[in-house]
One Martini backbone bead per residue (centre of mass of N, CA, C, O) as a GRO file, in nm:
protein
   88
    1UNK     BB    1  -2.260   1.486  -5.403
    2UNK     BB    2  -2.315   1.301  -5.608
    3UNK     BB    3  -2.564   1.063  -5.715
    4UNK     BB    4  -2.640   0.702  -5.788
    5UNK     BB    5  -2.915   0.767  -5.930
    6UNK     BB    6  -2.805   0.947  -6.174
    7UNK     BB    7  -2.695   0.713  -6.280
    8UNK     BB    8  -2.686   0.461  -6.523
    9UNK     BB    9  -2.804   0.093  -6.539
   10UNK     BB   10  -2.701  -0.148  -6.644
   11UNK     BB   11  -2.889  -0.337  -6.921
   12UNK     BB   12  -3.000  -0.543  -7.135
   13UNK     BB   13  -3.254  -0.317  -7.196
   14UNK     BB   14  -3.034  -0.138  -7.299
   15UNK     BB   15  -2.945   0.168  -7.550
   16UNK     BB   16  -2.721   0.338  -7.670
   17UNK     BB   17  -2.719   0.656  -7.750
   18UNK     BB   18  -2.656   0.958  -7.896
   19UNK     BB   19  -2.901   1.093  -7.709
   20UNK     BB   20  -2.815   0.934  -7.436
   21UNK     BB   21  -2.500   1.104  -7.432
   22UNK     BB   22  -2.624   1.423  -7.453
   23UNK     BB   23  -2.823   1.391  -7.195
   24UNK     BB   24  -2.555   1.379  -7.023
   25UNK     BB   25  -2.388   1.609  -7.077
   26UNK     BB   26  -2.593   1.822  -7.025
   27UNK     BB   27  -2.629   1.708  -6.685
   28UNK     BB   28  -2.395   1.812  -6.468
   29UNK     BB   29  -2.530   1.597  -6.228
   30UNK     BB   30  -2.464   1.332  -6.443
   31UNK     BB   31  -2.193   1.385  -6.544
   32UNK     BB   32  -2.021   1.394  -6.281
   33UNK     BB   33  -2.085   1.077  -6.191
   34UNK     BB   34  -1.922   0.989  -6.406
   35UNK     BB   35  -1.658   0.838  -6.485
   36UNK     BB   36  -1.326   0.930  -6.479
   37UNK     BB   37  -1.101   0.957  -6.754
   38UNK     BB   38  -0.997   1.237  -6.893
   39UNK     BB   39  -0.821   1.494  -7.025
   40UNK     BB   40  -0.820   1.740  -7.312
   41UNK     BB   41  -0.663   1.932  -7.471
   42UNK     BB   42  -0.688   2.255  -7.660
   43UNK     BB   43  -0.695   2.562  -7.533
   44UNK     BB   44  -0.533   2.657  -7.288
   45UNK     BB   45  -0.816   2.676  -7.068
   46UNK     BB   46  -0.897   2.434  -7.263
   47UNK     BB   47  -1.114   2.143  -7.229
   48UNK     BB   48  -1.196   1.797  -7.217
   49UNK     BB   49  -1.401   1.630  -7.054
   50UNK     BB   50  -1.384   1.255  -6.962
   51UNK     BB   51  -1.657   0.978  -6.938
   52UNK     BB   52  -1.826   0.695  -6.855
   53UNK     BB   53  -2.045   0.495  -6.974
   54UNK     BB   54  -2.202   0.286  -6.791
   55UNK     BB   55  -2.319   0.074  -7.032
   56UNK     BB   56  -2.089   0.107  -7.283
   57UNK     BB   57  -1.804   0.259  -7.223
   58UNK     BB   58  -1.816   0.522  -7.361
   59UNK     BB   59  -1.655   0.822  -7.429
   60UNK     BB   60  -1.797   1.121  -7.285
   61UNK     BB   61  -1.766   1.464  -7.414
   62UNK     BB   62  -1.676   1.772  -7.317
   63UNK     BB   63  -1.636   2.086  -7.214
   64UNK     BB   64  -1.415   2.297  -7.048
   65UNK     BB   65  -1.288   2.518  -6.773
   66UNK     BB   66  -1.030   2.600  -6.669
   67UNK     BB   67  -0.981   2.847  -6.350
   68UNK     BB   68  -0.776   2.706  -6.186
   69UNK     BB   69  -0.410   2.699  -6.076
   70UNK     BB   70  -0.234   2.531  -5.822
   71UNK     BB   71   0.087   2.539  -5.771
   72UNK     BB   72   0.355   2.364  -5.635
   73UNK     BB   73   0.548   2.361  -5.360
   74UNK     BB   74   0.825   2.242  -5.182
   75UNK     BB   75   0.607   2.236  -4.927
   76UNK     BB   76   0.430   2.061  -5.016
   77UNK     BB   77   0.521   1.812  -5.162
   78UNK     BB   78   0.739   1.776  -4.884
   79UNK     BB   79   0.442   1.708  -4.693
   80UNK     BB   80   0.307   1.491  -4.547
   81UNK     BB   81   0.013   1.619  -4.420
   82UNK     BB   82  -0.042   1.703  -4.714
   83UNK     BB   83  -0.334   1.739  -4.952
   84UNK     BB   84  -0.102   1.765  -5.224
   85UNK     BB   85   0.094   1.564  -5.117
   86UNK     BB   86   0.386   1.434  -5.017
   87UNK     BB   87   0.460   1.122  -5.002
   88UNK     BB   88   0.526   0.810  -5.167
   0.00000   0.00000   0.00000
């Protein structure tokens, strides 16, 4: 689990540029612990993963490759039991 120290806190006396959402980008477990925001299909299995930055709240996206699909079967989905699914 991402640590909670990897992410920047907002203060008046910090200033995002774009040097410092590229930063975030580049550092897989400091972009993981970044608030999600969603998903943007590209093509294929690849998408775009968004997040957003803690101090401006703009969403800084990255590329990202779906390498698993596992779609739900009718037991899944009405396994009240079940962590992928369950009665809603």
């Amino acid at each position: 689990m991402p640590s909670a120290a990897a992410v920047p806190v907002a203060s008046p006396s910090k200033r995002c540029t774009i040097a410092s959402h590229e930063a975030l980008k580049a550092d897989s477990r400091r972009f993981a612990a970044l608030e999600f925001h969603s998903y943007w299909p590209i093509s294929g299995a690849r998408v775009i993963e968004q997040r957003q930055c803690p101090l401006c709240r703009s969403t800084i996206g990255r590329l990202a490759v779906v390498a698993t699909v596992r779609y739900l079967s009718d037991e899944d989905r009405d396994n009240s039991n079940s962590m992928i699914g369950g009665a809603a």
